[in-house]
N, C-alpha and C positions, 0 to 999 in steps of 0.2 A: 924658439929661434926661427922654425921653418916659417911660425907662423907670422913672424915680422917682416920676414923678408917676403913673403908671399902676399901679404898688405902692399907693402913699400914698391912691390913690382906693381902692383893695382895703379896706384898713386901716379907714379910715373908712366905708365901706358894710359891713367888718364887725363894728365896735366899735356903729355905728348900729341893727345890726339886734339887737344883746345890748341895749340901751338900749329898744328898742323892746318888746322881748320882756318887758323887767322891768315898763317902763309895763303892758303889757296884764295881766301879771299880777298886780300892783296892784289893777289895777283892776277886774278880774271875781272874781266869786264862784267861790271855791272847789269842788271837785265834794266835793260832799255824802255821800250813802250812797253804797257800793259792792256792797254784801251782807249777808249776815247773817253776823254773826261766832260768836253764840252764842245757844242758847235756856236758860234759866235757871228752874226753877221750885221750890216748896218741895213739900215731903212729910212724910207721918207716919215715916218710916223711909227714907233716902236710900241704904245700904244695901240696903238689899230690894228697893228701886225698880230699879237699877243692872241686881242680880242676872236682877229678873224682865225687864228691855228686853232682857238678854243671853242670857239661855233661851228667850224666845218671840220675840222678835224679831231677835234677830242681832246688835245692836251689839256691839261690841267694849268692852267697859266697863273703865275703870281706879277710880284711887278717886276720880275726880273729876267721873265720866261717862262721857263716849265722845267721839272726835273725828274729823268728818267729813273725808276728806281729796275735793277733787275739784279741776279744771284749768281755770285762769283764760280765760273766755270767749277776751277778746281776747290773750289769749298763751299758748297752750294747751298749751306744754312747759312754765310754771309752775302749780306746786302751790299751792291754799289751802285751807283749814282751818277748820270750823266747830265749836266747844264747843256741846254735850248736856249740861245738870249738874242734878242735883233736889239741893238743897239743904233741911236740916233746916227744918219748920216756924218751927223759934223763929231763923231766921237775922234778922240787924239787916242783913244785905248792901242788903237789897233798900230798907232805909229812906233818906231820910222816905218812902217809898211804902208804903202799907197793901196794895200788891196780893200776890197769891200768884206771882206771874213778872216774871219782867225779860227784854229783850232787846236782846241786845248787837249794835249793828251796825260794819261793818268800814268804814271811812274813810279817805281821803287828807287827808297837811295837816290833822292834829288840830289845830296850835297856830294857826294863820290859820283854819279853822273855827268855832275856842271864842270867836277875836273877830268874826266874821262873828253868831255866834249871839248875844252879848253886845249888840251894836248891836239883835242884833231881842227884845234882851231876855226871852230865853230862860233860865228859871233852870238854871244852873251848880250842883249841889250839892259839887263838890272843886275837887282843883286835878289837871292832867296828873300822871299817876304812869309814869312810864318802867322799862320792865322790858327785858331783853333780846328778847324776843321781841315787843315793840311797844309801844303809848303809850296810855293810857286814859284817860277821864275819865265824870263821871257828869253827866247831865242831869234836867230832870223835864219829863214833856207836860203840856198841857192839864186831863188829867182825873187828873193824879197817880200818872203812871206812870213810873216813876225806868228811864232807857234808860240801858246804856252805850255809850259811842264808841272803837273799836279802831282806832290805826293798825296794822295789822300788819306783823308781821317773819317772812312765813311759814317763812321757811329756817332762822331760831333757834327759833322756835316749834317746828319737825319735828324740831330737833336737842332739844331739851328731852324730847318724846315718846319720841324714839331713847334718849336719856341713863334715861327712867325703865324703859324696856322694854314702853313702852305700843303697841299695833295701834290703826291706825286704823279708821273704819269705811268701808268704799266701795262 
């Protein structure tokens, strides 16, 4: 008998503390930014740009940029990954924002975020796009600067690089 009841308290202080866990996370905010995911700007020739950051500066450039690879503060046997891209002048990417850049930052909990940010009435320009290698969405500041929001997937993201035969830069 002592010893069922002494199970049965188990059971219950530990089903209690999953209930408890789910309340608190409920109920506080999301962590926010994590890093910079990507820096994104336009040019007269995106091309040429690539070429010339990979001849005088070293990046490692593909056709889409360069990608930083470096080792995540608090778990420093993981890998992440930051996108380098210039993009043609006439790109609509970066619209409704009239700026010449965008930057993408990397995030936990996109989809509890997007309604964290909805509540503070943050304008939303899409809706989440889920790719294998993480989850995006676009935002706009204050002064009309369209951000994007990366959850990432860094280990499909490295395998994607691997698949096109891209180097990183480090």
């Amino acid at each position: 008998m002592k010893k069922t009841i002494f199970a049965l308290c188990i059971l219950i202080s530990f089903m209690a503390g999953f209930a408890f866990k789910a309340i608190e996370e409920k109920g506080s905010d999301p962590k926010r930014v994590t890093g910079i995911g990507g820096i994104f700007f336009k040019c007269k020739n995106p091309e040429k740009m690539r070429e010339w950051y990979k001849d005088h500066l070293g990046l490692n450039t593909n056709e889409y940029g360069a990608v930083f690879e470096w080792y995540q503060g608090a778990d420093n046997s993981r890998k992440g990954f930051s996108q380098w891209s210039p993009f043609s002048e006439k790109t609509k990417y970066f619209q409704p924002s009239e700026k010449d850049f965008m930057i993408n930052y990397r995030v936990e909990n996109l989809e509890r975020l997007v309604e964290q940010l909805k509540k503070e009435h943050v304008t939303i320009t899409d809706k989440i796009e889920t790719y294998e290698y993480g989850k995006f969405v676009h935002i706009m500041d204050i002064e009309g600067n369209k951000i994007e929001l990366w959850e990432p997937d860094d280990t499909e993201y490295e395998k994607l690089g691997q698949k096109m035969g891209s180097k990183t830069t480090k």
